[in-house]
N, C-alpha and C positions, 0 to 999 in steps of 0.2 A: 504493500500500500504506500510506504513511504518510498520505493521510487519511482512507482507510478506520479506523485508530487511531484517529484521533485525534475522528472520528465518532463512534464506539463508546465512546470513552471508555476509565477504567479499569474500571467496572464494568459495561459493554456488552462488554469484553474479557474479562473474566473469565468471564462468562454463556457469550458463544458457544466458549471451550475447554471450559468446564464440559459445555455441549451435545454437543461434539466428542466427548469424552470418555464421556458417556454412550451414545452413539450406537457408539462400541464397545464398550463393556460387553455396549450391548444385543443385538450384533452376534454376538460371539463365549460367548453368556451358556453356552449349552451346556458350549462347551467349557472355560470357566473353574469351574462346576459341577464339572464332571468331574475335571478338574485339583485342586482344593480335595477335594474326596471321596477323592479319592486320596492326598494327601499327609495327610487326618485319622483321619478313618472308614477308609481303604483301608486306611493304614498298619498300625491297629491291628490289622485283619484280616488283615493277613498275618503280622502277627505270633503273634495268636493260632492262624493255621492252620499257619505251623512248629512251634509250642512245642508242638504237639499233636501232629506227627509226631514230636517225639523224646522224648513221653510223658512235657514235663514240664507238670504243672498249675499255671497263674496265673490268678488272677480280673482279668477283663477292668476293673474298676476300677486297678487293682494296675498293670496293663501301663500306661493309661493315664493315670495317676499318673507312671510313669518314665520314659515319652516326654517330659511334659513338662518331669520337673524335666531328665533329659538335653539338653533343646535351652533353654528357657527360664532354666532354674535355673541351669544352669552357664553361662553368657552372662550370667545378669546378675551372678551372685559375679565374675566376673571384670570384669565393667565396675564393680562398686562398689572392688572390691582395688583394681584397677590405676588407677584415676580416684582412689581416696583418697592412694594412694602417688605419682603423680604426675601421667599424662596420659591426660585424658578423650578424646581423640580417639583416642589408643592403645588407652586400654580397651576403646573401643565399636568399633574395628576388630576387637579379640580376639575378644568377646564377640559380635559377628556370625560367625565363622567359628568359633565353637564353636556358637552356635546350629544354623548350618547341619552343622559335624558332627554333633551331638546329634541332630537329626533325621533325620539319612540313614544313621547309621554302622547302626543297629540291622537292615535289611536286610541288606548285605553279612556284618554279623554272625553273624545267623543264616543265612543260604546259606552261610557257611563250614561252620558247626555242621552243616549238613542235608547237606554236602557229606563231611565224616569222618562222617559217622553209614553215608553211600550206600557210602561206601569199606570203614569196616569192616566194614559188611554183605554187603560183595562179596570181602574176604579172609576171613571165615567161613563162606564159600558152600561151599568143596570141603571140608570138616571135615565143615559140617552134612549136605551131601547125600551125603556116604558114611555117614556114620551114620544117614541115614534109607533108605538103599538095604539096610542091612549088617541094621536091623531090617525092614524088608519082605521081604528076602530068607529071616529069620527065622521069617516066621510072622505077623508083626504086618499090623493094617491101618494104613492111613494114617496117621487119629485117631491111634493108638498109639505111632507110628513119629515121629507129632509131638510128641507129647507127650515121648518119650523124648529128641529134640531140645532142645525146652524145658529139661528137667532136667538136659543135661548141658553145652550149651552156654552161653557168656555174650551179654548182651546185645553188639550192636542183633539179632543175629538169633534170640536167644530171645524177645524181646520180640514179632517181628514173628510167627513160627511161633506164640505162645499165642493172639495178637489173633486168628489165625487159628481157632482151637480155640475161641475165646470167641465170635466170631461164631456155629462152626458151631453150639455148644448151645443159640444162644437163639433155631434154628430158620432160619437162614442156610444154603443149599444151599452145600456145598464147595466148588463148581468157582467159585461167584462171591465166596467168601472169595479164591481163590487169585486170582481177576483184582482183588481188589480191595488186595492184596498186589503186584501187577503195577504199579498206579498208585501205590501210595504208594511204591515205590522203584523209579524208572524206570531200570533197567539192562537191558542186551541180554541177559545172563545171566540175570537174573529172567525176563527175557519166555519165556525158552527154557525155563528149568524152570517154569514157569507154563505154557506152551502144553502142555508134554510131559504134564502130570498130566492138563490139563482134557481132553487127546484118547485119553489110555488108559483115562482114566475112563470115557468114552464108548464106546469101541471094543473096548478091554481089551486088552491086552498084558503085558511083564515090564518094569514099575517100575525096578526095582531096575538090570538091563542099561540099560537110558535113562539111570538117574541117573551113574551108572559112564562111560558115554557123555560125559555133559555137565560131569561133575568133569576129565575130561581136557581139557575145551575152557577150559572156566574155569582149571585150574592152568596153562597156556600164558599165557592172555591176561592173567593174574595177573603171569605172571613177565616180559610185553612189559610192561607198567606198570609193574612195579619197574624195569627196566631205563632206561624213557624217564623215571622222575621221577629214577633218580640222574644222568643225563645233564642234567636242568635242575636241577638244585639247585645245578651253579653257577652256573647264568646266574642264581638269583633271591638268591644270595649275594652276587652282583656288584651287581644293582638295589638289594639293602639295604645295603650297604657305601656306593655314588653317593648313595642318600639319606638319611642321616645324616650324613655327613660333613661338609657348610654346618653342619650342628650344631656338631658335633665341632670345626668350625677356628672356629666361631662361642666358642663356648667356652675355647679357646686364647687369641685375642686379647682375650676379656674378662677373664684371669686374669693377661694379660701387661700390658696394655695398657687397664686399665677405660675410659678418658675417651676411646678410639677407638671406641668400642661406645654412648656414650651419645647422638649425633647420630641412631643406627638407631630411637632411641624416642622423642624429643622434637623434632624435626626434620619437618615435613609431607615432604619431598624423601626423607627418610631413613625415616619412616611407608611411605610409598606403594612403596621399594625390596623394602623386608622384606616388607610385601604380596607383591609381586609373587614375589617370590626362593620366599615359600613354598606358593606355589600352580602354579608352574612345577615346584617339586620335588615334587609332590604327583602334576601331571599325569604326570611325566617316570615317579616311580613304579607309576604305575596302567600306564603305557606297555609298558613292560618285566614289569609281570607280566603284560602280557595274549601278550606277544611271547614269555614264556618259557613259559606256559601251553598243554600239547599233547593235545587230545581224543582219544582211542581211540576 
């Protein structure tokens, strides 16, 4: 091995890792494509296709502007701060793991947002569908009965009921307004009053008896989800109490004690700790919400 080196030389060494090197690139070119597309162009796109489900408008320049000051911008102010005030190696530790949050926070961000939007969409379900049962019952057609929805109810589920009324005018058949309603908020409840409309519409029956039907299935399975999230709410009181707390006693010892706290940032042994400490407690956290987290 060492006269194949020393054969090759340093710059016949360099050459064939360089080769090596390229020789996976070109290997895995696909899938690193894909990968890259994803974390750039994808990202943006999923961003723009939540912010469009919960009906707010950003110009795709706009969004792509705050991705990057979010990952790049705040990474580098923190590498210029903390590198001016004391240590470059600390700074640019920070400023990679604000990069990397900056870039990844904005998903789970928005899935939480699209996540209370599904929820309160689904605690306004038995309001709205008695009050569209109570006007078909009345006399009203659908169109009408939606409409009355609209105007009396608050968003997210008047929002979703007009989209639906706004399709239907510009020449959009009903039944694929409602299934298109059906995907943009994927609940078992939705699917039920979605399926119930598109098959009496077909077939014909009494509305209003079906919705009455399915307000009683939803206010149950309403009141099993209030019951199982106050049953975790301590468990996710307990996960945020665990992780903050290294804060909180980090904090203690620095108001008690400063010069016991300054080896944690100027120190590579005491760098590399605090790394670790806060990415353990990061894991530990995502751990426990996912352990307290219980799907219906």
């Amino acid at each position: 091995m060492e006269d194949i080196i020393l054969a090759l030389g340093k710059k016949g060494l360099i050459g064939v890792i360089g080769f090596v090197f390229f020789l996976l690139i070109f290997r895995y070119a696909n899938t690193l494509f894909d990968w890259i597309e994803r974390q750039t162009i994808g990202t943006r796109s999923f961003v723009m296709e939540k912010l469009q489900f919960l009906f707010i408008e950003i110009k795709e320049d706009h969004i792509t502007y705050a991705l990057l000051f979010f990952s790049f911008g705040l990474g580098s102010i923190f590498l210029l701060v903390i590198g001016i005030l004391g240590s470059w190696v600390f700074g640019f530790i920070v400023a990679c793991f604000f990069f990397i949050f900056g870039w990844k926070i904005p998903k789970p961000f928005l899935n939480f947002l699209v996540e209370r939007r599904i929820k309160a969409y689904q605690n306004q379900m038995v309001d709205g569908l008695t009050l569209l049962g109570n006007g078909i019952r009345a006399g009203l057609s659908v169109n009408q009965s939606l409409g009355m929805v609209v105007d009396e109810m608050p968003n997210p589920l008047a929002q979703e009921f007009n989209l639906i009324l706004q399709q239907n005018k510009i020449g959009l058949p009903l039944e694929e307004c409602f299934m298109s309603l059906a995907k943009r908020v994927p609940l078992q409840d939705n699917d039920m009053f979605v399926s119930s409309v598109t098959i009496l519409k077909e077939t014909g029956g009494n509305l209003s008896e079906v919705f009455d039907s399915i307000v009683g299935v939803i206010r149950e399975r309403v009141r099993l989800q209030q019951k199982v999230d106050t049953y975790t709410a301590q468990g996710m009181f307990q996960g945020m109490t665990i992780a903050f707390m290294p804060f909180a006693i980090g904090l203690i010892y620095a108001a008690s004690d400063p010069g016991s706290m300054v080896p944690l940032f100027t120190t590579p042994l005491g760098i590399v700790m605090l790394s670790a400490a806060l990415i353990l407690d990061v894991v530990g956290f995502i751990i426990i919400l996912k352990v307290v987290k219980i799907k219906m």
